[in-house]
N, C-alpha and C positions, 0 to 999 in steps of 0.2 A: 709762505707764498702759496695761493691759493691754485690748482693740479685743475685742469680742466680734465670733461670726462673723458676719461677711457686712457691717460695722459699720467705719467710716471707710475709708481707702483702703490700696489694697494695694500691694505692689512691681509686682507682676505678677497677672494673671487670665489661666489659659490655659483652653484653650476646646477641649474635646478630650482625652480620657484613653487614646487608643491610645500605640506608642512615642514619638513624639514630645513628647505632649502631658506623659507622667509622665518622662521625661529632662528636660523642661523644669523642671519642680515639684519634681522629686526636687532638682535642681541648684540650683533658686534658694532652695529652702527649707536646702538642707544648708548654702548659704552666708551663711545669717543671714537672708534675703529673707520677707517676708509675702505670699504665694501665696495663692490660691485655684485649684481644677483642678475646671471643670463637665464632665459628662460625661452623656449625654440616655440610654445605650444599656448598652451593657456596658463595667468597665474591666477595661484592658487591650486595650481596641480589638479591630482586625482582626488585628494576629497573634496575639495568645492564642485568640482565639477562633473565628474561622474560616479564618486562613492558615498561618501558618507553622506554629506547633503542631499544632492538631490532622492535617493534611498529613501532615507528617513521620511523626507517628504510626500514620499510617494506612499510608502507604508502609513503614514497617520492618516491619506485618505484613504488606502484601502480598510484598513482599521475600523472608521466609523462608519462605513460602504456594511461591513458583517454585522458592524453591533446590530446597524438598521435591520440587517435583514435578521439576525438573529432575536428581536426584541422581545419576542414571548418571554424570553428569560426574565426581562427586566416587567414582566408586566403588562408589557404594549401588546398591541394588535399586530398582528402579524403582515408585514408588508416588503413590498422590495423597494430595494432602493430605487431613487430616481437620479442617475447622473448621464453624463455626457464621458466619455473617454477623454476627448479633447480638453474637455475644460479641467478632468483633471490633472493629466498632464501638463498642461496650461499653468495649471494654481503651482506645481510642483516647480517649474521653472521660475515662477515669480517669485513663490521661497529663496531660491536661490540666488536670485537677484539680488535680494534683500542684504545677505549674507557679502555677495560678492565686494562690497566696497572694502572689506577689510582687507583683501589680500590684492589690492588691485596696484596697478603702476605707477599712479598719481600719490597714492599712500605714501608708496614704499620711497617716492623720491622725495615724497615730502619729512619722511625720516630720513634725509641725507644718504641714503643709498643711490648708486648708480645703478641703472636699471638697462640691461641689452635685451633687443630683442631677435632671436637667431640661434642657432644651428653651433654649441660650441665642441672644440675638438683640442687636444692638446700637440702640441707643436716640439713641447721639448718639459723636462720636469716642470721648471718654473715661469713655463709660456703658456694660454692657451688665446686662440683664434675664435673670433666669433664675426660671422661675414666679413671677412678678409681683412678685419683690426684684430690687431695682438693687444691683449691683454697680459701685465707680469702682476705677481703678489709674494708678499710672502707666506702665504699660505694658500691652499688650495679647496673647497670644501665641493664635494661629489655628493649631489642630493639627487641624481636624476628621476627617482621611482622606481616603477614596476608597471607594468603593462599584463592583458590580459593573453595567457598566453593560450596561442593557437595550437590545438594537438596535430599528430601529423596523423589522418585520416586521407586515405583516399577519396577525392572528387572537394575538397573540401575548400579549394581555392577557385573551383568553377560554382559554386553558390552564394549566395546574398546570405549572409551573417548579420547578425549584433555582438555585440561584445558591452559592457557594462560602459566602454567609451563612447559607446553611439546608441545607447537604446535609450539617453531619457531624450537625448535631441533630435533625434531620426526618425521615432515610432509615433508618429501624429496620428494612424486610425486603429483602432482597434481590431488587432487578428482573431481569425475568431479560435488559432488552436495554434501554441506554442511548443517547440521542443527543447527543453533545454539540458544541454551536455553537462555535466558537472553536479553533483550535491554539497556541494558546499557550502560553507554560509553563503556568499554571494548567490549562486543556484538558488538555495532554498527559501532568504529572504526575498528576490525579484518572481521567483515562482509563487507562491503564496499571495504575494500583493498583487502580479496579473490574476490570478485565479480570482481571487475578489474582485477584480475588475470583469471578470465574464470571458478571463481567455482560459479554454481549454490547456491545459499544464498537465506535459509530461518529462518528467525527470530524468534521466538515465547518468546513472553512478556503475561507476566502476570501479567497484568494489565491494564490500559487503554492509554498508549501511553509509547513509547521509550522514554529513556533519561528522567526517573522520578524528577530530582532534579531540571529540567528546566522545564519554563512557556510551557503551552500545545499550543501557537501558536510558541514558537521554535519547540517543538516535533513536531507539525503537520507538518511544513515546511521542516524540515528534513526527516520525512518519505514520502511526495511527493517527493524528491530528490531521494530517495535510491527507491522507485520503479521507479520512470524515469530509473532509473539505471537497472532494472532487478531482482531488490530483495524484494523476497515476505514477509514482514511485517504480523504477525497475533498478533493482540493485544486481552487481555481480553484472553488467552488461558490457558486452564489447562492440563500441561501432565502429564498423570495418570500410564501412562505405558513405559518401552523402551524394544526394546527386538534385538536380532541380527537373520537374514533371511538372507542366501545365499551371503553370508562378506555385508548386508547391513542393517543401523540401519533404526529401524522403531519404531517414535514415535506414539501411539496411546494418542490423547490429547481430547478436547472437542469437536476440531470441525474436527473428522475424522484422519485416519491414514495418516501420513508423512513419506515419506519413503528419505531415503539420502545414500549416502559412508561414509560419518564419522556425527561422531557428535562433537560439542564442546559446552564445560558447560562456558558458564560466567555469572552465576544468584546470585554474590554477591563474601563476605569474609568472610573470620573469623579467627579472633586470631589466632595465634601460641604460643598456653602456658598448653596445655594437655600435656606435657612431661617435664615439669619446675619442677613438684613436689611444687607448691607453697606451699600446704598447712603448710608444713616443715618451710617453711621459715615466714607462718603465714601471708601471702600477702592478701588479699582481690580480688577477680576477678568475673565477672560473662560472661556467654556467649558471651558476648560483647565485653569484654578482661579485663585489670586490670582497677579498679579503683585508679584516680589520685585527687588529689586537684591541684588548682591553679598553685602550683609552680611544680608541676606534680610528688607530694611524693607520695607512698602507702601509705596504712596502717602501712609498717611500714617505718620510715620516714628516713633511712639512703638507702633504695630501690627505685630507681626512675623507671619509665616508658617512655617511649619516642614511637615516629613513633606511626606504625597502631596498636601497640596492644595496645595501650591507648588511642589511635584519633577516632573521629567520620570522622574526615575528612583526608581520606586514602589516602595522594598525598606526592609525594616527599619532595615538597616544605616545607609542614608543619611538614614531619619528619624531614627535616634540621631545620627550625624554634625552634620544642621542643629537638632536641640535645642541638643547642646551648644553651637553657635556661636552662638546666640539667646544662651544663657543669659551668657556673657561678653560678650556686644555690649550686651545692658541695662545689664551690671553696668562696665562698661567707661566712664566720664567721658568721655574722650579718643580723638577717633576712631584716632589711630595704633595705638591698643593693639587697639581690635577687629579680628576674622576675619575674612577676608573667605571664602566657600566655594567651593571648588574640586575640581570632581566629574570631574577629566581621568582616573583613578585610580581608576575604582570597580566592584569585583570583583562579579558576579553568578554564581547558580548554578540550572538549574533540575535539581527530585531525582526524575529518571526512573531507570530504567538502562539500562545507563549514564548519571552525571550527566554534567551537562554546563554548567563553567564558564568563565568567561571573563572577564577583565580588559584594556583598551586597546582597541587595534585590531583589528579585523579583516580579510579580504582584500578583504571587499567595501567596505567603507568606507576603506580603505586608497586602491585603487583610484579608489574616488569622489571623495578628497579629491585626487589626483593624488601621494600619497605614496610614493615609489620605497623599496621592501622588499626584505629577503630573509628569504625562509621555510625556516624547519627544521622537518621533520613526524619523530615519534619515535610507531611504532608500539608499541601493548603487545606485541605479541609480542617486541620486542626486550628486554622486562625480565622477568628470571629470577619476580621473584617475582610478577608477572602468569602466566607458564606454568605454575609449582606451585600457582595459584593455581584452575588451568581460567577465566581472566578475561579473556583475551588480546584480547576484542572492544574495541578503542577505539584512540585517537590522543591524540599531545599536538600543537599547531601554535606554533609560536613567532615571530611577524614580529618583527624586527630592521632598524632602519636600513639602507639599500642599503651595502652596505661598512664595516659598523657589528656592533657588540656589542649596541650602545645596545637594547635589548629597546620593540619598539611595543605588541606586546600579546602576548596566549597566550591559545589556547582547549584546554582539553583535556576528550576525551569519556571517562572512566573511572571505575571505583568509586573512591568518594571523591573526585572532582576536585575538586571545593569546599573538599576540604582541601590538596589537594595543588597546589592554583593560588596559592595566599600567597606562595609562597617567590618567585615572579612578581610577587607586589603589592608585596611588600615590595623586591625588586628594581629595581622600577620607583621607587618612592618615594623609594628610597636611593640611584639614577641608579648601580645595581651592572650589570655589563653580564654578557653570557653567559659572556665568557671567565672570569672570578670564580667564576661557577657551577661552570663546569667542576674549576675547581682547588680546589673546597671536598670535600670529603672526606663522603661518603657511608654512610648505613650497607649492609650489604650484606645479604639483598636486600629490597629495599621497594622498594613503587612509587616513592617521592620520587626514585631512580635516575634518573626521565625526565626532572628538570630538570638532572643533571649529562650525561646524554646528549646534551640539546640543546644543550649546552656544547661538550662532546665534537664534535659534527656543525659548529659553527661554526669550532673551531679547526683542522677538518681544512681550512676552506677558507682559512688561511692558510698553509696547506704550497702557496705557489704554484713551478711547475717550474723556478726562479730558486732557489727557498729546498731543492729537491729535490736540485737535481743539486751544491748546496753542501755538504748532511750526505751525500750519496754519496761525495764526494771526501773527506771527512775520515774515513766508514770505511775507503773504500779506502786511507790514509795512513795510520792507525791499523794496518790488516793487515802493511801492507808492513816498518812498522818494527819488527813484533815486539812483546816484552814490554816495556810504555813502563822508561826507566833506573833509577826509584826502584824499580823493582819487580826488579831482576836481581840473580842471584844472588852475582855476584864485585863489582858495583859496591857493592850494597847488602846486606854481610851481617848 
């Protein structure tokens, strides 16, 4: 008998329509399941709507905005660019547009999902409310997100803000001088791309270098870059105070007052789950967001969690990742048969430029864990087609087990490393070591040359001077005897 919406019980109710929340609904709905997907805000979540997309977008026009003005490199006449700010924010949102019909409402119902829109909260473990309809299921999936979280600075709720949710849709004219709190990737990637657009960018990290989750000689390397560029970097900063002067913000921090046209917060995240009413439903959560086990149950175990309000590690990727393993762990009778999630393996990229990605370990954390390494660094200058490229600024870094192939991680700073870091994940996944690398066959030239390089750099360190002075003696054995017998002319005519 056919359940009108909202109308007897469901497989699943997921609670959240960003990536995690429609990987979940897309999957359980495709596999026969009775879904509902509530969603309070926009679907498609934070990356359609103010991360990953429009970003991206925004950075390929600042991108081509430096080549222009940078052309000498390539040869050209030196000139500035001609654009409008408007129109290119403008084209940014149209990108997005483009993109938006996958993840829209009319889709998701047209894959037999039921779609709420509103405000949801749970009522009791196996209830939850969305504008005054109860929804029941047997299962429960919590995708809410992450939100950009607001530091507590004094004066900082009496000033006009952006936040990564309101700066591609709010900032229609161009400021002419930007402060932004935070170095993070978020920070560093939207600071970089205004700078190319003509807005004055200043940075303030609190801490000792941009881009904390990365080794301090990619941070360093990266903020030499971004002041070459124009943008003033203050690390180790505390701001104590914000206040609005004459429509202009002015941060008083440690080292002296900042003054800018706007300001934009990107100094982290935080859950979205102060409006869930967990306690109702008896969840376990702490500031951090919900607590999960391995196969990513709550506390209580017909409740799952997926995406950033259960990830340490806040990327797209890995909120598709724990959808799909939600979605065979429901469907799954038998606990042997479900996933368990394992994030030792997971590639991040931030898209400054140089990008900069990274997969496994790093030196610092290497070090901290007491893990004995060896590193192979592969400069672009050493690959042909970075030098016909004029792109030669960056590095690849490769840690390998101490006396080992065995590959620990890779970070590498270059155009396109996000793309060119895989062949390292997939490495690492496939427990293929460098030496492999080395012997796989290349095209010539491309950047991807830098993972048979690094290949290359580890097999020279098994030419130990035991294994040297052995092929020494077999050329000079080789010389001595002449043209070897198959090859002479009265033996073998």
């Amino acid at each position: 008998m056919t359940q009108h919406k909202g109308e007897g019980i469901y497989n699943v109710v997921v609670i959240g329509a960003g990536t995690a929340g429609l990987v979940t609904a897309a999957g359980t709905a495709g596999l026969g399941g009775r879904v509902a997907l509530i969603e309070r805000n926009k679907m498609g979540g934070d990356c359609l709507n103010f991360g990953c997309v429009p970003s991206k977008a925004l950075i390929s026009s600042a991108r081509l905005i430096q080549r222009i003005r940078e052309g000498e490199k390539w040869g050209l006449h030196k000139q500035e660019p001609q654009f409008e700010f408007s129109d290119v924010m403008n084209r940014m949102r149209a990108r997005r547009a483009v993109i938006a019909p996958n993840d829209s409402e009319e889709r998701f119902e047209s894959l037999g999902v039921d779609v709420f829109r509103g405000e949801a909260r749970f009522v009791s473990p196996r209830e939850v409310e969305v504008d005054g309809r109860k929804l029941r299921a047997r299962n429960f999936v919590v995708a809410t997100g992450s939100r950009a979280e607001i530091p507590k600075i004094e004066g900082i709720d009496s000033v006009p803000y952006f936040t990564n949710e309101t700066v591609f849709d709010e900032l229609h004219e161009k400021p002419a001088s930007m402060i932004i709190l935070g170095g993070g990737p978020i920070g560093c990637e939207l600071g970089q791309a205004f700078s190319r657009l003509g807005v004055k960018i200043t940075i303030l990290q609190d801490g000792g270098q941009i881009l904390p989750p990365e080794d301090r000689d990619v941070a360093e390397f990266m903020q030499k870059r971004f002041e070459a560029e124009g943008i003033d970097v203050r690390l180790n900063v505390k701001t104590r105070r914000v206040r609005h002067v004459d429509a202009r913000v002015v941060a008083e921090t440690s080292v002296g007052e900042i003054y800018a046209d706007v300001l934009l917060i990107a100094a982290g995240r935080t859950p979205n789950i102060d409006r869930l009413n967990l306690k109702a439903a008896d969840v376990k959560h702490n500031e951090s967001g919900i607590e999960v086990n391995d196969y990513l149950q709550t506390s209580q175990r017909h409740i799952y969690a997926a995406g950033d309000v259960a990830n340490r590690l806040k990327f797209t990727h890995t909120a598709d990742l724990t959808a799909r393993a939600v979605v065979r762990n429901i469907l799954m009778p038998l606990p042997f048969l479900r996933q368990k999630v394992c994030c030792a393996v997971v590639p991040w990229c931030t898209y400054t430029d140089p990008e900069v990605a990274h997969v496994g370990l790093g030196e610092t954390q290497a070090r901290k864990d007491g893990t004995a390494y060896d590193l192979f660094l592969v400069p672009l200058t050493e690959l042909d087609r970075a030098v016909v490229e004029s792109e030669e600024a960056g590095f690849a870094k490769i840690l390998t087990r101490k006396g080992s192939d065995q590959i620990l991680g890779a970070t590498i700073v270059a155009p396109h490393a996000g793309d060119l870091l895989h062949e390292f994940v997939l490495a690492m996944n496939a427990k293929i070591g460098l030496g492999k690398i080395a012997a796989t066959i290349h095209a010539y030239p491309t950047l991807a040359e830098l993972a048979r390089k690094a290949g290359d750099k580890y097999n020279k360190t098994r030419l130990t001077p035991r294994a040297k002075k052995l092929f020494a003696w077999l050329y000079r054995r080789a010389r001595r005897g002449g043209a070897p017998r198959s090859q002479h002319p009265l033996t073998n005519p």
